[in-house]
C-alpha positions in Angstrom: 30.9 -51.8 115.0 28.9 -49.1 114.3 25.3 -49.1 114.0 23.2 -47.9 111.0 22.2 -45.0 113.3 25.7 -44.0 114.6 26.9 -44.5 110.8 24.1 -41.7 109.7 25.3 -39.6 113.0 28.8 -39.8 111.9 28.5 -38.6 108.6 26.0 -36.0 109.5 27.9 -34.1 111.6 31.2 -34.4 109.7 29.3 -33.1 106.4 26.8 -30.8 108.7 24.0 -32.2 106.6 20.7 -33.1 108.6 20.3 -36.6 109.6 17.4 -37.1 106.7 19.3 -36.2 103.9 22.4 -38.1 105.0 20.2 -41.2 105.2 18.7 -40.7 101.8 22.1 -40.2 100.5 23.8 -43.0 102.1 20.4 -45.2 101.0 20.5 -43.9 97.2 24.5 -45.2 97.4 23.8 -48.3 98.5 21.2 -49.2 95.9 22.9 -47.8 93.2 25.9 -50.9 94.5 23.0 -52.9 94.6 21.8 -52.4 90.7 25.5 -52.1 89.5 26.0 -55.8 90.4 22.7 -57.1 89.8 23.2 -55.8 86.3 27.0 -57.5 86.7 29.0 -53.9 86.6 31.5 -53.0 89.6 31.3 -49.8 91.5 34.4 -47.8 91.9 35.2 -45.7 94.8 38.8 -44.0 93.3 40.8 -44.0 97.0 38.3 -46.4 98.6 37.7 -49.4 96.8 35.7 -51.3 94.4 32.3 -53.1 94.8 31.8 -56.3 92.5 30.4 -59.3 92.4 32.0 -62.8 92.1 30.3 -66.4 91.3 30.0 -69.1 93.2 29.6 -72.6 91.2 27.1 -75.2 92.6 28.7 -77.7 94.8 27.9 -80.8 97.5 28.7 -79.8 101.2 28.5 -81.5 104.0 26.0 -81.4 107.1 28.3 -80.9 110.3 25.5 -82.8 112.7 25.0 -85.8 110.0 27.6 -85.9 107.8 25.1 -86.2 105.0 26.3 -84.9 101.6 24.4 -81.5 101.1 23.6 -79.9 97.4 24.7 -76.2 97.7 23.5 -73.9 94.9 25.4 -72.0 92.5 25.2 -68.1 93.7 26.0 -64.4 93.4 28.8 -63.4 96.2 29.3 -59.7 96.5 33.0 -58.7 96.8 35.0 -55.5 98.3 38.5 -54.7 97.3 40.3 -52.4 99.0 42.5 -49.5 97.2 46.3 -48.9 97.5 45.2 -45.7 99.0 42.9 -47.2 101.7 45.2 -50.2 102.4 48.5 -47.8 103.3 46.0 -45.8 105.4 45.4 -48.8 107.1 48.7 -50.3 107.4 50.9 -47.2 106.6 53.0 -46.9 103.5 55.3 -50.0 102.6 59.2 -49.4 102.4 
């Protein structure tokens, strides 16, 4: 797993940007994700993948030391689907 650092290294070097720019970039990405699904749009990456959000309804867990029935909340999951494109780069192209 690769740190925040080594992530900002990474890309750096393979785009010979400086390391502050990178990070600004890579920051300004991530909270545009972050206000796409807050305002409840999905984020497209064409060849990557797509950034949305899915809900979660309210529901009654359990506590695994007690066993007591436990209210959970209803909530906001983010979700990442993969693309064909990234999938057969991953797994190699189907027959």
């Amino acid at each position: 797993m690769a740190t925040k650092a080594e992530m900002i290294d990474a890309v750096a070097d393979a785009a010979g940007a400086s390391k502050a720019d990178t990070e600004r970039v890579l920051g300004a990405f991530f909270d545009h994700v972050v206000a796409q699904a807050k305002s409840g749009d999905a984020t497209r990456w064409p060849g990557f993948g797509k950034f949305s959000t899915s809900e979660r309804a309210a529901r009654t867990g359990r506590n695994p030391q007690t066993g007591e029935p436990v209210k959970i909340k209803a909530s906001t999951a983010m979700k990442f689907t993969s693309s064909a494109a990234l999938k057969e780069a991953l797994n190699g192209k189907k027959k």
